[in-house]
Backbone as numpy.savetxt, mean C-alpha at the origin, in Angstrom:
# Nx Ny Nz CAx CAy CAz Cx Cy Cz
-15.39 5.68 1.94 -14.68 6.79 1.35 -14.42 6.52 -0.13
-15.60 6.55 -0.89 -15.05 6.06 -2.27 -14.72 7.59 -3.62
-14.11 6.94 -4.01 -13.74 7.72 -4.79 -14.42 8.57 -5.84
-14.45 10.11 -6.02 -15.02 10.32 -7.19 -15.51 10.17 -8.42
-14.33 9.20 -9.25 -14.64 8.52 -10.56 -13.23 7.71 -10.65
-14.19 6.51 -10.86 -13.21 5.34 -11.64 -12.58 5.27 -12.80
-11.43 4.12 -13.13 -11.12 4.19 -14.55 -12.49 3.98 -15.22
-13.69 2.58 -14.98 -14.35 2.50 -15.73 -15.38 3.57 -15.92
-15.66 4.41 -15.23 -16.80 5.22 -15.26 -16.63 6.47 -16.09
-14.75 6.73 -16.29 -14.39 7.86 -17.38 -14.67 7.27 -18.61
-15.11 5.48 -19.15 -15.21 4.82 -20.15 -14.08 4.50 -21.20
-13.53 3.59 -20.10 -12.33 2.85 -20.81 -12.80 1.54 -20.95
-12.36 1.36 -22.15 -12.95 -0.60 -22.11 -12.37 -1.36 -20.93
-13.00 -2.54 -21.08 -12.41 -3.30 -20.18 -10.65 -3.81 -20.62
-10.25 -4.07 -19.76 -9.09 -4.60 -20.13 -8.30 -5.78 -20.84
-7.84 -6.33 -21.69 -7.58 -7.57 -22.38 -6.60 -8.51 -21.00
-6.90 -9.63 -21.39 -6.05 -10.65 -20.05 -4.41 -10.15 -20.46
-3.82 -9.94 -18.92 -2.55 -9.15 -18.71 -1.49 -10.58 -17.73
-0.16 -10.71 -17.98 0.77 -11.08 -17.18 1.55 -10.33 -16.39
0.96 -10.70 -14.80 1.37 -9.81 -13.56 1.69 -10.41 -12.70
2.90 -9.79 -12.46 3.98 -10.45 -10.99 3.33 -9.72 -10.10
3.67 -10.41 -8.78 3.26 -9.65 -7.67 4.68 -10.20 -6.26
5.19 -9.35 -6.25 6.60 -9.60 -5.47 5.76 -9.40 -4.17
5.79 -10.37 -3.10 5.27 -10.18 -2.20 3.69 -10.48 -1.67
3.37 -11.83 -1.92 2.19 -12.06 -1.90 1.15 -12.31 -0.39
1.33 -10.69 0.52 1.04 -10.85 1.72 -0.27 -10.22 1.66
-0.54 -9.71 2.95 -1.95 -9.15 2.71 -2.23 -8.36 2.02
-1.87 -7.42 1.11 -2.13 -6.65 0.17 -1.81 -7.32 -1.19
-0.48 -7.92 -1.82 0.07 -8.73 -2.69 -0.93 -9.68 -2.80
-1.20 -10.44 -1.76 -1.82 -11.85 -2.48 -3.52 -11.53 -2.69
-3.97 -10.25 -2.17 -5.52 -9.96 -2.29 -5.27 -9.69 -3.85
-4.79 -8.82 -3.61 -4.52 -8.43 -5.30 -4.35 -9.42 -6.43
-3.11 -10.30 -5.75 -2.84 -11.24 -6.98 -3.99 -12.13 -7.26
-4.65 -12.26 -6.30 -6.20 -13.32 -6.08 -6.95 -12.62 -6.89
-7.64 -11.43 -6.71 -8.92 -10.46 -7.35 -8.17 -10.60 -9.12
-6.93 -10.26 -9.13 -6.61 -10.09 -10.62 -6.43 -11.81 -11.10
-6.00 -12.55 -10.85 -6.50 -13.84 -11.28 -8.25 -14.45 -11.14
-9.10 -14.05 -10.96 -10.52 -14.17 -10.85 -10.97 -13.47 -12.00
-10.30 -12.19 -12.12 -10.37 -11.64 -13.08 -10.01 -11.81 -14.94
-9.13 -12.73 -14.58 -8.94 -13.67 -16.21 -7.61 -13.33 -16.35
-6.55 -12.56 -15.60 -5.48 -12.46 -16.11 -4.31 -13.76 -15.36
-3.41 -13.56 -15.88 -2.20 -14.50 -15.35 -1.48 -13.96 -14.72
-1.12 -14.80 -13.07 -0.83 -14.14 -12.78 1.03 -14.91 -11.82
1.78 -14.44 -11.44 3.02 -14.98 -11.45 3.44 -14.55 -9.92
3.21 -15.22 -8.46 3.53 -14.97 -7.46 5.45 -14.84 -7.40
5.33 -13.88 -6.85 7.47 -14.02 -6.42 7.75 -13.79 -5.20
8.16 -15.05 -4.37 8.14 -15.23 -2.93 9.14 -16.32 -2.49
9.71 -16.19 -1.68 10.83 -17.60 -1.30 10.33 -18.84 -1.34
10.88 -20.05 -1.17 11.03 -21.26 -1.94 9.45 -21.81 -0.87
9.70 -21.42 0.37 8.34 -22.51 0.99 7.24 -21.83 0.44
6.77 -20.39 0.65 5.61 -19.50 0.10 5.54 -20.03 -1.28
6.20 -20.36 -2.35 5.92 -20.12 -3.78 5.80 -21.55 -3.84
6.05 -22.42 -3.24 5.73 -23.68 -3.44 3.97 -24.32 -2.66
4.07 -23.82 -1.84 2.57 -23.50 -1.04 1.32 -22.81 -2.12
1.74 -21.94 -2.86 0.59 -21.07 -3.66 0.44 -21.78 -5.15
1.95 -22.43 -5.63 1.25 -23.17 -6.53 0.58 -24.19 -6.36
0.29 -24.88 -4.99 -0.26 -26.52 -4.98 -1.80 -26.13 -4.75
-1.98 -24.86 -3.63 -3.17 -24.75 -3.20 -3.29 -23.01 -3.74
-2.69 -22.49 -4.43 -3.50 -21.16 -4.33 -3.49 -19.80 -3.90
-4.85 -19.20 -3.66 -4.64 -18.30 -2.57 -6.25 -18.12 -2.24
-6.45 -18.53 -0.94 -7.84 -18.37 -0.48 -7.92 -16.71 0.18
-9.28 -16.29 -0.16 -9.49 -15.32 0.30 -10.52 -15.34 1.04
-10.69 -14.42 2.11 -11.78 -14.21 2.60 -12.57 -12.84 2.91
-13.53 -12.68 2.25 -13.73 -11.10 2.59 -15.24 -10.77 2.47
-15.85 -9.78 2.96 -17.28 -9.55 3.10 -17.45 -8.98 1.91
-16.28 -8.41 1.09 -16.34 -6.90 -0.15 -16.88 -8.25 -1.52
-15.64 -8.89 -1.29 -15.62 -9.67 -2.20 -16.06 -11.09 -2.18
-16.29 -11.81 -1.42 -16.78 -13.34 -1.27 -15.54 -14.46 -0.46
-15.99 -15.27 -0.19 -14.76 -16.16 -0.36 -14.88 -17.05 -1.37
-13.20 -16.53 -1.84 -13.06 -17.54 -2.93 -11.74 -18.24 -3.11
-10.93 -19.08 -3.89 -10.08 -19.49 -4.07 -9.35 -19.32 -5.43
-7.89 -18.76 -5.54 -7.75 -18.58 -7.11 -6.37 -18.97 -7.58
-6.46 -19.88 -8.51 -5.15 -20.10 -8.69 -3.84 -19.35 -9.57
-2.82 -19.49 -8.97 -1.58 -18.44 -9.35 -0.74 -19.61 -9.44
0.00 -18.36 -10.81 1.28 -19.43 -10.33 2.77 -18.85 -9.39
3.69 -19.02 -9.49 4.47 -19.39 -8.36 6.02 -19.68 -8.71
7.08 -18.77 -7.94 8.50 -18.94 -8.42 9.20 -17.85 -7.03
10.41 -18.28 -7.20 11.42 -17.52 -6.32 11.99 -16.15 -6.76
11.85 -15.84 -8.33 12.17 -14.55 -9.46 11.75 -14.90 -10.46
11.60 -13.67 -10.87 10.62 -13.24 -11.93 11.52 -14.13 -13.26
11.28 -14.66 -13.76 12.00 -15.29 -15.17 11.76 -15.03 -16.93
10.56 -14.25 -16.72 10.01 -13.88 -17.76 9.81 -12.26 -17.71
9.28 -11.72 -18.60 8.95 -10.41 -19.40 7.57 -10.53 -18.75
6.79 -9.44 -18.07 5.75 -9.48 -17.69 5.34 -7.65 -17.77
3.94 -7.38 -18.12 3.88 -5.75 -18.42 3.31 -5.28 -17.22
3.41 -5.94 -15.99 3.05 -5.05 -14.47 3.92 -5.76 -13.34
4.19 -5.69 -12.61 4.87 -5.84 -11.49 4.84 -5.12 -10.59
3.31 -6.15 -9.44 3.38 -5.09 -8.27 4.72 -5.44 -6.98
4.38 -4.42 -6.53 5.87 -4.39 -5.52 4.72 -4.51 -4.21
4.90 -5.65 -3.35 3.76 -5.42 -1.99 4.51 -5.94 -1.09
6.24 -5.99 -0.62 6.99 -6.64 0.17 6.47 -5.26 1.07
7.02 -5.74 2.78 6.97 -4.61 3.57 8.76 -3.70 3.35
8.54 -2.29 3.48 9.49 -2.09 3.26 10.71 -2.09 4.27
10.91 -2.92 5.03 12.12 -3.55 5.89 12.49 -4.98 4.93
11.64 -5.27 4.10 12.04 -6.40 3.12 12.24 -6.03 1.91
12.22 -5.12 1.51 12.21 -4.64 -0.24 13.32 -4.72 -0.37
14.50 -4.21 0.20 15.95 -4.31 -0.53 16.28 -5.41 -0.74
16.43 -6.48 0.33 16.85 -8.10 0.10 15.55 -8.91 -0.88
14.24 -8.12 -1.36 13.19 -9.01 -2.00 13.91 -8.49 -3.71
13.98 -7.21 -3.53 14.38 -6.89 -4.95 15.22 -7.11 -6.58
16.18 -8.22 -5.53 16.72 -9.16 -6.57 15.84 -9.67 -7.09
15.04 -10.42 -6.70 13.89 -11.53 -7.20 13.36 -11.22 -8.98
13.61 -9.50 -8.86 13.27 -9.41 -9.91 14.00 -8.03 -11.25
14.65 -8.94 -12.06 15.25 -8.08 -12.71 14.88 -7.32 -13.53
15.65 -6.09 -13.87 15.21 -4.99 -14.40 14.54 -5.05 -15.99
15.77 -6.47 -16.52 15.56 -6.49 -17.86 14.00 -7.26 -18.50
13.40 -7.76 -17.46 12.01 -8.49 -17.49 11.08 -7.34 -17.45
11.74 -6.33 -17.20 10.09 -4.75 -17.08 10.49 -4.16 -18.37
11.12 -4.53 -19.58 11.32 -3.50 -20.64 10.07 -3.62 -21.01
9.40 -2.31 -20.95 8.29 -2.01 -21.97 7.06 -2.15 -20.46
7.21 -2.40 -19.26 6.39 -3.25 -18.39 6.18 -1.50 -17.61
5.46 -1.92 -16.50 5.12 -0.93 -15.43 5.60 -1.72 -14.23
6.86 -0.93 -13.30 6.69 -1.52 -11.69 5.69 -0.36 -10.88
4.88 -0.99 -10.39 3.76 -0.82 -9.56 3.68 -0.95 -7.63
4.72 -0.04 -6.99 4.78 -0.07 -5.86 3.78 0.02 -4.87
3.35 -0.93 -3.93 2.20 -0.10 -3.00 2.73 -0.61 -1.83
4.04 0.82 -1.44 4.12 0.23 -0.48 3.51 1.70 0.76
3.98 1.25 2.34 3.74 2.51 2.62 5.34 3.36 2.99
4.99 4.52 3.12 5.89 5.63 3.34 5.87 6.52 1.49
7.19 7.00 1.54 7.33 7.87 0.30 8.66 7.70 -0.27
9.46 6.87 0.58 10.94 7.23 -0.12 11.26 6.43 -1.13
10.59 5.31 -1.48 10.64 4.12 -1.85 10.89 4.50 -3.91
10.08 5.45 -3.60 9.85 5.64 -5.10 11.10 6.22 -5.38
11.82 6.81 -5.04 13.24 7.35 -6.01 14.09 6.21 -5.81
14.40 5.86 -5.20 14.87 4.45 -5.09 14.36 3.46 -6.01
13.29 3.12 -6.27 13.32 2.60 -7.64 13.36 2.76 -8.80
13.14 4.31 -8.52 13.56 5.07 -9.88 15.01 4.67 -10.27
15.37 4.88 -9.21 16.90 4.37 -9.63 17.85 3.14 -9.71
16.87 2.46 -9.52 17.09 0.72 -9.79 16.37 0.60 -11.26
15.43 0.52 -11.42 14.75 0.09 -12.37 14.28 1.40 -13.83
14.59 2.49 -13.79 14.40 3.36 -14.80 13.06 4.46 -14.06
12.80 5.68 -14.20 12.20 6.59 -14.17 10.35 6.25 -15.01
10.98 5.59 -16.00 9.81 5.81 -17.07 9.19 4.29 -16.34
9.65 3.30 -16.03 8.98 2.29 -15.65 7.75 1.86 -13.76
8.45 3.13 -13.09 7.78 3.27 -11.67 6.95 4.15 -11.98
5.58 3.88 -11.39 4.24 4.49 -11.32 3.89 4.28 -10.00
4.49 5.67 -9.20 3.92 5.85 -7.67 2.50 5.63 -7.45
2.33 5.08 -6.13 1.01 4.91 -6.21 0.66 4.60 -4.53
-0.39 4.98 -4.10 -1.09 4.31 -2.85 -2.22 2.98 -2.67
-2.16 1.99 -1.88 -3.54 1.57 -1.69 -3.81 1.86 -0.18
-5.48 2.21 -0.66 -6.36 2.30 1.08 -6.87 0.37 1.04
-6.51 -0.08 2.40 -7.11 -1.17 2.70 -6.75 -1.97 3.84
-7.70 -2.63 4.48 -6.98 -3.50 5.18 -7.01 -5.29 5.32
-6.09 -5.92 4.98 -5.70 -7.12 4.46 -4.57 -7.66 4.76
-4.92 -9.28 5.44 -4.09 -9.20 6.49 -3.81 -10.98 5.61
-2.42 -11.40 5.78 -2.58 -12.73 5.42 -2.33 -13.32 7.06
-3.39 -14.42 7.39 -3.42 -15.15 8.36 -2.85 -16.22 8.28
-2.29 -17.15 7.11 -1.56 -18.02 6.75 -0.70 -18.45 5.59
0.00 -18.97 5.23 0.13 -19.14 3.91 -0.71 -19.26 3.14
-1.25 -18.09 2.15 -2.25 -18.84 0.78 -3.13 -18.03 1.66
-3.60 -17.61 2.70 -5.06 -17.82 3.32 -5.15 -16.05 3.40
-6.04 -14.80 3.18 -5.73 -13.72 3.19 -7.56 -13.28 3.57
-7.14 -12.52 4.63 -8.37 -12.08 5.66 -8.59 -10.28 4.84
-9.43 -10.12 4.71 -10.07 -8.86 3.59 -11.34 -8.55 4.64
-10.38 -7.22 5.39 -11.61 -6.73 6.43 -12.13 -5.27 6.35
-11.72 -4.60 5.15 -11.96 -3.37 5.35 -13.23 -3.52 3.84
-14.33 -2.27 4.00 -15.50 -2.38 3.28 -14.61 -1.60 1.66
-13.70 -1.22 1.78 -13.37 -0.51 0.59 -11.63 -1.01 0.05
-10.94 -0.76 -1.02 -9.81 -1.25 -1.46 -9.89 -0.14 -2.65
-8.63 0.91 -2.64 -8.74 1.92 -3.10 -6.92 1.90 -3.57
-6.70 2.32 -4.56 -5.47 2.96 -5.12 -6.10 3.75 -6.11
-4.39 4.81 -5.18 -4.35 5.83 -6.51 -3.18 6.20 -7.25
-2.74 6.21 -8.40 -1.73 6.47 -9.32 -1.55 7.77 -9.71
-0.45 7.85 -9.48 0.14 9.02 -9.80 0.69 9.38 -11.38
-0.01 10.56 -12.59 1.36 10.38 -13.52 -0.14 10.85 -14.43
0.39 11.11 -15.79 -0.55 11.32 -16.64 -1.53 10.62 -17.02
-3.28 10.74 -17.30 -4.13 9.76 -17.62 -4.32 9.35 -18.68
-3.63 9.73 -19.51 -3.30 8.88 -20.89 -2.46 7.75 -20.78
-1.19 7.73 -19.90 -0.22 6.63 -19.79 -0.78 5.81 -18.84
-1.80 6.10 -18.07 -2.58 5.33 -16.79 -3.32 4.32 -16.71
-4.29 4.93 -18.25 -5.99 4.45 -17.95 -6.04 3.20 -17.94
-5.31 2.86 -19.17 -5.81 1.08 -19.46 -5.11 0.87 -17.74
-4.07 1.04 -16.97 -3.29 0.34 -15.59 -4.51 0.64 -14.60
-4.86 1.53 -14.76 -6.28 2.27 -13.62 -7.76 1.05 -14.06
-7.84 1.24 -15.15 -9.20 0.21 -16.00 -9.10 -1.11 -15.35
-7.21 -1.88 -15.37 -7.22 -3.09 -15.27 -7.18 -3.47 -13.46
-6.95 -2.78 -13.08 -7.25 -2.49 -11.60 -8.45 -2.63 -11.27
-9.12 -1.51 -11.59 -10.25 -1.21 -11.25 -11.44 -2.63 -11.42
-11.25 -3.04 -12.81 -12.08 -4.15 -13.24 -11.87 -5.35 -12.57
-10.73 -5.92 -11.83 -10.40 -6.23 -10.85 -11.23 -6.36 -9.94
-11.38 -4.85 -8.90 -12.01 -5.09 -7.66 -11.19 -3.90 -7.10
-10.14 -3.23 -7.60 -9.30 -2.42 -6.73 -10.23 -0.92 -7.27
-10.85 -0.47 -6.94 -11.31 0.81 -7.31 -10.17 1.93 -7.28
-9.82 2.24 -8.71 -8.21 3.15 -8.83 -9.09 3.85 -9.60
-7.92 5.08 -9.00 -7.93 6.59 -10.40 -6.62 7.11 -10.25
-6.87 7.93 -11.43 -5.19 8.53 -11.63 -5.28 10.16 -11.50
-3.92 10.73 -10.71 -4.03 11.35 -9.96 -2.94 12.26 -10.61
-2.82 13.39 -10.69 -1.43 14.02 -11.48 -0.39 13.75 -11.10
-0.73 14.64 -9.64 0.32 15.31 -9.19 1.29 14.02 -7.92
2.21 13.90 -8.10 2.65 12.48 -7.27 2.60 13.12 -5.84
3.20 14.58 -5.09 3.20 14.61 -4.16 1.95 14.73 -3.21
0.80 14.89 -4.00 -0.14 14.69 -3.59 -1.31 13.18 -3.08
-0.43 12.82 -4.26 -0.84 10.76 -4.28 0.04 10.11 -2.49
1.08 10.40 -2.89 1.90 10.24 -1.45 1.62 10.58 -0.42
1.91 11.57 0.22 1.81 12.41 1.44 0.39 12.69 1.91
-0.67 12.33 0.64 -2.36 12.30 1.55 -2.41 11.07 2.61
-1.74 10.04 1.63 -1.87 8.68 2.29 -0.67 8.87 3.65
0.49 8.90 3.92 1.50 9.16 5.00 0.72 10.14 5.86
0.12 11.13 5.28 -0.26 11.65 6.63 -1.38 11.61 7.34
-2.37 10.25 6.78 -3.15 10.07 7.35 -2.74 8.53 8.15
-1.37 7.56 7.43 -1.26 6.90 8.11 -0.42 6.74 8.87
0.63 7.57 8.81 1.78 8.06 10.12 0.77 8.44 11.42
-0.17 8.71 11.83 -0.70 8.95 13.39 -1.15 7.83 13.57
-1.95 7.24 12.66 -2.91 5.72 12.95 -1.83 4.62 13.37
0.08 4.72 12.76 0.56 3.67 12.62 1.33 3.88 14.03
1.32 5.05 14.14 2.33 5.86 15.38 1.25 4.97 16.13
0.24 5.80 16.88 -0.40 5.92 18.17 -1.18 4.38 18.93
-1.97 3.47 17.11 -1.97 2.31 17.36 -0.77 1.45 17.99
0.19 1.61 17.52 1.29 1.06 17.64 1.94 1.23 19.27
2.26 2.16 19.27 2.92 2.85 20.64 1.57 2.38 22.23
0.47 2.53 21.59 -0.25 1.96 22.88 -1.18 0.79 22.88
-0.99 0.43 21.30 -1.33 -1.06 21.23 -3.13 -1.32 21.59
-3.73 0.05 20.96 -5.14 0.23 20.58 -5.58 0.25 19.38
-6.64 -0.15 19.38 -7.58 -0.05 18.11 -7.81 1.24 17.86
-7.97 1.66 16.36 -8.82 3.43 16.06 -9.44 3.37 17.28
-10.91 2.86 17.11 -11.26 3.42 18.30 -11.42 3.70 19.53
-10.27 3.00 20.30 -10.03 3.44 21.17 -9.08 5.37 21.44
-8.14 4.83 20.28 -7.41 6.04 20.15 -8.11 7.23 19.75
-9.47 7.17 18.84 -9.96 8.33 18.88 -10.99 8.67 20.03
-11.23 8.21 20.85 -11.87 8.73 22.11 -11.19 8.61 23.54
-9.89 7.84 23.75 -9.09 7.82 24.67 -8.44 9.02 25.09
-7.28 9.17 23.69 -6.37 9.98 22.95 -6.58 10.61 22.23
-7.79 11.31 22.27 -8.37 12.27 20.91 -7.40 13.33 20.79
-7.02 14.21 22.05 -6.16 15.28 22.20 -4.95 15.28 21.34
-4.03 14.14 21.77 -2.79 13.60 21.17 -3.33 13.61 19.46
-3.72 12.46 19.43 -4.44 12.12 17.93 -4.45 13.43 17.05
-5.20 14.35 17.46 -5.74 15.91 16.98 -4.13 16.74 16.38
-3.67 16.41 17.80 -1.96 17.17 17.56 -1.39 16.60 16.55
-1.27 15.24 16.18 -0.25 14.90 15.68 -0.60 14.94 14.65
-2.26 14.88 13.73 -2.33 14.91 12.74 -2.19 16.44 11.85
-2.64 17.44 13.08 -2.28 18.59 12.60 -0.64 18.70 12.14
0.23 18.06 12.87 2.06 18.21 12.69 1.96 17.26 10.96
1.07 16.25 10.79 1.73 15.53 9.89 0.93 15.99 8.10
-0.06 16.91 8.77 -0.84 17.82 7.89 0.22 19.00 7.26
0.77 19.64 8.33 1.45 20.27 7.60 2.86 20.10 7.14
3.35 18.70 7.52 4.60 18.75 6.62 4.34 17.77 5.08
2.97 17.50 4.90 2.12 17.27 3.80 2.00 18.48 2.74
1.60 19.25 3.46 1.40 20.58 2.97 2.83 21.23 2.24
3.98 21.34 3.25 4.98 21.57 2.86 5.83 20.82 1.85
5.26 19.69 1.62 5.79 18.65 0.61 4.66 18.69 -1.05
3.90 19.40 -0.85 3.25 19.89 -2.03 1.84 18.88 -1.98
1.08 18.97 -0.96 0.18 18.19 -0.82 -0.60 18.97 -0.17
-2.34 18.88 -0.73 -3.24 19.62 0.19 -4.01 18.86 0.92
-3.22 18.41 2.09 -3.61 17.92 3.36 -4.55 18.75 3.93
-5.36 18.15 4.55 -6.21 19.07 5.58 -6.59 18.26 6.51
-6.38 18.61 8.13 -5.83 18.37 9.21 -7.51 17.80 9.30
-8.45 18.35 9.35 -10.02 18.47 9.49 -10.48 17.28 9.17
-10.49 17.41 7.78 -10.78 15.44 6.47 -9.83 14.44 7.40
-8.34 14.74 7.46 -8.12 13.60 8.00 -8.90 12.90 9.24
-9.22 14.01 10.40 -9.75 13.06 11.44 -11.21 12.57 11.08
-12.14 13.05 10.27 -13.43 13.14 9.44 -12.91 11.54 9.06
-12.08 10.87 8.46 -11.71 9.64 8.08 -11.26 8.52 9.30
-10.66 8.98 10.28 -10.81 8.31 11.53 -12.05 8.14 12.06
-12.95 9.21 12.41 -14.01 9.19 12.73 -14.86 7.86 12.24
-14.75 8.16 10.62 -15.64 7.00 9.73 -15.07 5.30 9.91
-13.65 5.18 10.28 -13.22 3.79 10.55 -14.21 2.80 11.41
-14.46 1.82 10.87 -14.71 0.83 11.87 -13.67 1.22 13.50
-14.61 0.71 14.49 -13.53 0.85 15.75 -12.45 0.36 15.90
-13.05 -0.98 15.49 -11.42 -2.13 15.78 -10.64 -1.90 14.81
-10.57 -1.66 13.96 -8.90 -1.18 13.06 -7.92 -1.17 13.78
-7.16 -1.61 12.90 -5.99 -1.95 13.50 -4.79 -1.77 12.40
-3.31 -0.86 12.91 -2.77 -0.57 12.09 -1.85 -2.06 11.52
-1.46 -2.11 9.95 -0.44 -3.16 10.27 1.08 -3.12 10.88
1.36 -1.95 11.22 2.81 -1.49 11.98 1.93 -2.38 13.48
1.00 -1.88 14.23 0.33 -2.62 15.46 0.40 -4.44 15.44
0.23 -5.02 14.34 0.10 -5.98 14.23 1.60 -6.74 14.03
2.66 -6.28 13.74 4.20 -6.49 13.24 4.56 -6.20 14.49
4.14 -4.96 15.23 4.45 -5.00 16.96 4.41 -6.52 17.59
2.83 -6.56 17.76 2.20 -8.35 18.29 2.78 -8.92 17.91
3.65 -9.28 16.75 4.02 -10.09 16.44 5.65 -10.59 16.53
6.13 -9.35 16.76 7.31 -9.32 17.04 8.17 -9.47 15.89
7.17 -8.82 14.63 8.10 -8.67 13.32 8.69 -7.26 13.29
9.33 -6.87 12.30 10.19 -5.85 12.44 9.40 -4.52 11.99
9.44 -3.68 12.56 8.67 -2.17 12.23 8.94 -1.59 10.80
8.15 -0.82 10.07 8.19 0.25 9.48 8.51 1.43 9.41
8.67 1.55 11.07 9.12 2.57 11.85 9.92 4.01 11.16
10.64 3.38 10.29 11.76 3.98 9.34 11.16 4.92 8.36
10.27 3.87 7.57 9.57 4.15 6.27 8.68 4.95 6.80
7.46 5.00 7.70 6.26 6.00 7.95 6.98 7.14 9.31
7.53 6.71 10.30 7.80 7.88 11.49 9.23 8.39 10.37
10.26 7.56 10.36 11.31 8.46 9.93 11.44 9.30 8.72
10.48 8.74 7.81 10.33 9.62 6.56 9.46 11.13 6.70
8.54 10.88 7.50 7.66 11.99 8.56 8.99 13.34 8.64
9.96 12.28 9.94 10.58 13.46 10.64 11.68 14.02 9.49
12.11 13.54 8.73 13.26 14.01 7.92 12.40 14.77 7.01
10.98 14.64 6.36 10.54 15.83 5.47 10.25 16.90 6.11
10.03 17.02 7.47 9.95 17.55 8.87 10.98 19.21 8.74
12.08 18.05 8.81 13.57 18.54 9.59 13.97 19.14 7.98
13.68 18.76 6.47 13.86 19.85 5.57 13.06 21.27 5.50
11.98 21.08 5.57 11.06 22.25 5.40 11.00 23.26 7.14
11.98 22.89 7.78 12.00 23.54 8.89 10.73 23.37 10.12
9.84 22.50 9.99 8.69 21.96 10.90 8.68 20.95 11.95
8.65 21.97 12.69 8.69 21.35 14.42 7.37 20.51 14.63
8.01 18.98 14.41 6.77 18.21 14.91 6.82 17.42 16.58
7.27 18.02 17.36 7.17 17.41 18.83 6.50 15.65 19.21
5.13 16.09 18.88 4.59 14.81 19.15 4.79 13.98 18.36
5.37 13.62 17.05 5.64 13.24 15.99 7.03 12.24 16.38
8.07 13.39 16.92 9.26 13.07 17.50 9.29 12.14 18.78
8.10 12.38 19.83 8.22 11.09 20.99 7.78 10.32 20.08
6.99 10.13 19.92 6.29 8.73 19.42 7.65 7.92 18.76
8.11 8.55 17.58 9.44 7.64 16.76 10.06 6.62 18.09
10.59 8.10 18.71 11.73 7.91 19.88 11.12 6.74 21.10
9.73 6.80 21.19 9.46 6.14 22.35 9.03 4.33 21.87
8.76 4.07 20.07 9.20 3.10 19.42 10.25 2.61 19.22
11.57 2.92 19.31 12.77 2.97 18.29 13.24 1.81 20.00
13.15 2.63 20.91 13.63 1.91 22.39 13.00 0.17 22.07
């Protein structure tokens, strides 16, 4: 599912070497922080005392079919201590409030915080921690899983963000991405950047989750269910200023590898704490404003939450 046009392909230079935190160096955080250190920039892990002591001795190994295996070195701290001009945000969001000290506001003057997390609420909330002008909503498509400390499993054929906000204030953040390995573009309209991604991954995170299948099982088991719920989460997309379409979304299930696997499914197995909040409850409350009866939407939460 790649994208129409890249930063580099609108012809932005390449990017000059950049200093970038990455709060949260898990399967999405540490792919990233890895690809952008390969890439020539510096880069500054922010993670509790055993993780940040682990990544400066050895690193962060990657492994992936997209990209190679390789090994890249970062460096490593408990908070941010310096002035840095990006700061991605990749904690899960049942950890963002207690991770968010780590890094203070007065280290982003002039900087970009760079959220990828999932759900939607996240972003006014840092709007209001950290300033309006400094959060640049944003999605990534991918799947990336850390299997150990340092060690990060890269199983999906594509790694996609998209930014939300004007492409003048973007390009060089989209360019330095992109040149990277993260294939980004910038996108206007924010409710559209948001709610494409939630409502294609609120059913995958629901239904994996709740019966503890792979995509493909769920799309030929549970196709029926599947069908319903994406139509409910299509249109409170829609109603949130997003042109969802119920059709493309399953057209994108369809195309998944079988075994996919959501990471809400995998925090199940594991007996870490759900998202539950951030992707089903943010669902039902944009739901329950715009007046949209989502039924199947509603067991699923309810039959997780037990």
């Amino acid at each position: 599912m790649p994208h129409p046009a890249s930063a580099d392909s609108a012809g932005v230079s390449p990017p000059s070497p950049a200093t970038v935190a990455v709060l949260g160096p898990g399967g999405v955080g540490g792919l990233l922080a890895a690809l952008l250190s390969r890439a020539g920039h510096r880069v500054i892990c922010i993670a509790g005392e055993e993780t940040a002591s682990f990544l400066r001795r050895n690193g962060i190994s990657v492994r992936s079919g997209r990209f190679g295996d390789f090994t890249a070195r970062v460096e490593a701290d408990t908070a941010l201590r310096e002035p840095v001009g990006l700061c991605l945000v990749t904690v899960k969001h049942t950890a963002l409030d207690a991770a968010l000290h780590r890094i203070p506001a007065h280290h982003l003057d002039g900087g970009l915080l760079l959220p990828l997390l999932n759900g939607v609420e996240h972003v006014a909330a840092l709007r209001d921690r950290y300033g309006a002008q400094r959060v640049v909503p944003a999605v990534i498509r991918v799947e990336s899983t850390r299997s150990a400390p340092g060690v990060i499993e890269h199983s999906s054929p594509f790694t996609e963000i998209d930014l939300a906000g004007p492409q003048d204030r973007l390009a060089e953040l989209a360019a330095l991405l992109t040149s990277a390995g993260a294939e980004t573009r910038v996108l206007a309209d924010e409710s559209t950047v948001l709610w494409a991604k939630l409502a294609f991954l609120a059913p995958f995170a629901l239904l994996t989750t709740r019966y503890q299948l792979p995509i493909g099982d769920i799309r030929t088991e549970r196709r029926e269910e599947l069908a319903a719920l994406v139509e409910e989460t299509a249109a409170v997309g829609r109603a949130c200023g997003s042109q969802t379409d119920a059709t493309r979304i399953l057209a994108r299930y369809d195309a998944f590898p079988a075994g996919s696997r959501s990471s809400m499914q995998r925090d199940a197995k594991a007996g870490r704490p759900l998202e539950l909040d951030a992707i089903g409850g943010a669902l039902l409350r944009a739901a329950e404003r715009h007046g949209i009866r989502v039924p199947h939407a509603e067991l699923l939460v309810r039959e997780l939450t037990c």
